[in-house]
C-alpha positions as a printed NumPy array, in Angstrom:
array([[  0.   ,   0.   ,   0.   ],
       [  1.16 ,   3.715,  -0.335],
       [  0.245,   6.544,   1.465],
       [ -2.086,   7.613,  -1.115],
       [ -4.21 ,   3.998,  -1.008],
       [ -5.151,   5.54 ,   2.558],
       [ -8.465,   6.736,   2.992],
       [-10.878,   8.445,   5.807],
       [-13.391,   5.808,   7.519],
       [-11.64 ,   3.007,   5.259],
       [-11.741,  -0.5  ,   7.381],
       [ -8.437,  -2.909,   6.73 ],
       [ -8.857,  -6.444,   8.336],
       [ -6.125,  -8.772,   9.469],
       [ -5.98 , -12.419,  10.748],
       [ -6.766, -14.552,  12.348],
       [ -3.878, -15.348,  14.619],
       [ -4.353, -18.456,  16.892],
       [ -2.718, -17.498,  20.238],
       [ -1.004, -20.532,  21.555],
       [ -0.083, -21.628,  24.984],
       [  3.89 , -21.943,  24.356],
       [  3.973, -18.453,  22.993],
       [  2.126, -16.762,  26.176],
       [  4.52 , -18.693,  28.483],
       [  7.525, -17.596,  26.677],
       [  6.353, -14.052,  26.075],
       [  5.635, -13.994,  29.974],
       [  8.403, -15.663,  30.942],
       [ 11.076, -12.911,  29.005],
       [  9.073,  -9.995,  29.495],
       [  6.169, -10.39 ,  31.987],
       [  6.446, -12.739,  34.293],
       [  3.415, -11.958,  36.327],
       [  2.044, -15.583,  37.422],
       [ -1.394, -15.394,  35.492],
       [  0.919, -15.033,  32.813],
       [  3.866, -17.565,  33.106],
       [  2.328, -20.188,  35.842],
       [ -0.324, -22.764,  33.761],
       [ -0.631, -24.107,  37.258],
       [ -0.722, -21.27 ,  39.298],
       [ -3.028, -19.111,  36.752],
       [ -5.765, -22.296,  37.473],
       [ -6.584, -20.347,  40.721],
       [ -6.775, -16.729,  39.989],
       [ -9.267, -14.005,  39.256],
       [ -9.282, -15.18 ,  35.169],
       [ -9.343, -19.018,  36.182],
       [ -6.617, -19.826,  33.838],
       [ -3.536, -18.815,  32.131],
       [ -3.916, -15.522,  30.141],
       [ -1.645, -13.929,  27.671],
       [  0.36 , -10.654,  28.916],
       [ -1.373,  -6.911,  27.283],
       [  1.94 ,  -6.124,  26.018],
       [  1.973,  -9.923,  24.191],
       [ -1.505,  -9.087,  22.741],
       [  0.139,  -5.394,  21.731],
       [  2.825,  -6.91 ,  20.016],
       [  0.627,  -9.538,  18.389],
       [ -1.644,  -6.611,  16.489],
       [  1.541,  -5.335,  15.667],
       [  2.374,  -8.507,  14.015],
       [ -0.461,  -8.962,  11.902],
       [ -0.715,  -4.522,  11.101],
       [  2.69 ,  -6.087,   9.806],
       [  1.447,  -9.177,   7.986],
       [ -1.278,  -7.414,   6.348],
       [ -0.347,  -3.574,   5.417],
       [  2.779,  -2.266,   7.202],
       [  5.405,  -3.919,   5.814],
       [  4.309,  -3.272,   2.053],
       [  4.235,  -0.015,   2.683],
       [  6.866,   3.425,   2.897],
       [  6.009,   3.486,   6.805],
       [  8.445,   5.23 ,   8.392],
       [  7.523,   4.802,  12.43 ],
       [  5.229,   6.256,  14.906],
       [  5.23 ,   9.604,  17.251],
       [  3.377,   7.514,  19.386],
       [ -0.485,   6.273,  20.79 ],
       [ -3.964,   8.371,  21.856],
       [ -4.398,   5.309,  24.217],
       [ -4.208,   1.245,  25.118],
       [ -6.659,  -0.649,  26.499],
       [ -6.662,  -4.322,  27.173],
       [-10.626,  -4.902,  27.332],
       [-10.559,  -8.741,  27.639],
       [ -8.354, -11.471,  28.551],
       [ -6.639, -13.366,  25.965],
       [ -6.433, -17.187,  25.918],
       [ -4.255, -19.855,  24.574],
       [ -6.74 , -20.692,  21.406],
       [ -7.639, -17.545,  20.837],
       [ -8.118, -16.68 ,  17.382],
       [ -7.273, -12.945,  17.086],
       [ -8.398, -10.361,  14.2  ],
       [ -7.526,  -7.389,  13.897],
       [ -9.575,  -4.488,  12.699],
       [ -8.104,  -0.717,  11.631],
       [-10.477,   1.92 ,  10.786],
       [ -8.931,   5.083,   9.347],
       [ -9.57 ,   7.916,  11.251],
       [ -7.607,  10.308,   9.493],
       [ -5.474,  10.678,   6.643],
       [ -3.482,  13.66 ,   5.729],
       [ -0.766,  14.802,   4.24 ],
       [  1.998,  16.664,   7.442],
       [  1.918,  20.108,   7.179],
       [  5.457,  20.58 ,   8.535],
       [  6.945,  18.346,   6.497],
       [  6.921,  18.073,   2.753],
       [  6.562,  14.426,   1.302],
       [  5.226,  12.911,   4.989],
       [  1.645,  11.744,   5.257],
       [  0.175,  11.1  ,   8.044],
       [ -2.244,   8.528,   9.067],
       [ -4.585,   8.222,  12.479],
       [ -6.378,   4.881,  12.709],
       [ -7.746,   2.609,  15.641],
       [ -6.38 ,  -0.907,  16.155],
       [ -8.744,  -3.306,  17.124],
       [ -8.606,  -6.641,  18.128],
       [-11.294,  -9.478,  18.443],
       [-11.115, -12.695,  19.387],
       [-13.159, -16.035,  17.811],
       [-15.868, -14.867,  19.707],
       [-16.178, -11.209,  18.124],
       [-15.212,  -9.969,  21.926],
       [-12.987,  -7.017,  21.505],
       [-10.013,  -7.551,  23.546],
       [ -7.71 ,  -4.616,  22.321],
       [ -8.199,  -1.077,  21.335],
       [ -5.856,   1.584,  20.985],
       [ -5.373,   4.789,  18.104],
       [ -1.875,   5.083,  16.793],
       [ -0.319,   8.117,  14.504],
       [  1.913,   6.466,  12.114],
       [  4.087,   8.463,   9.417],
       [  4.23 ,   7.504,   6.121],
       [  6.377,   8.15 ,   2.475],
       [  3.969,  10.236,   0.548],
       [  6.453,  11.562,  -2.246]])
């Protein structure tokens, strides 16, 4: 995609990714070792009665398939930053994750000559069309 294939209110759709039990453990294990993250056992007998996948894991796992599906066929050249993250439900080894960006805004910088600039929200959803992520990222894009 290039900058210009960007449009207000457009909808791009990517996924599913099936969230597996190995990959929350290691995630946890490296970078969020909480124990209703990285304890199968221990997770059993908590609040979410079973082992659920880390909010940063889930982060990087839209990231992966914003990747997969647009990003990386694209002039993207990084992010200022996010409005907002929200974790809204847990996710589950055998989850089946989508993910859903609407186009909020797209616009060519006004400080910058050749930069557009595009506002969308990331969504994810699991198998179960529960929405378990949500957050708005700026992202900069090649627009010569």
């Amino acid at each position: 995609m290039k900058f210009s294939d960007f449009s207000n209110n457009q909808i791009i759709e990517a996924g599913p990714y099936v969230v597996t039990e190995t990959e929350v453990l290691e995630f946890a294990n490296r970078y969020d070792p909480q124990w209703f993250h990285a304890d199968s056992q221990a997770a059993k007998h908590g609040r979410w009665n079973g082992l659920i996948a880390s909010g940063w894991h889930t982060s990087a796992i839209a990231m992966r398939l914003a990747c997969d599906a647009f990003l990386s066929d694209t002039a993207s050249w990084g992010s200022p930053g996010l409005d907002y993250v929200k974790w809204l439900s847990p996710v589950r080894p055998g989850d089946s994750l989508t993910l859903q960006a609407t186009i909020i805004e797209a616009r060519p910088s006004t400080s910058k000559s050749g930069v557009g600039i595009v506002k969308w929200r990331w969504q994810l959803f699991n198998q179960g069309k529960i929405e378990v992520f949500d957050t708005v990222v700026h992202s900069f894009f090649d627009a010569a």
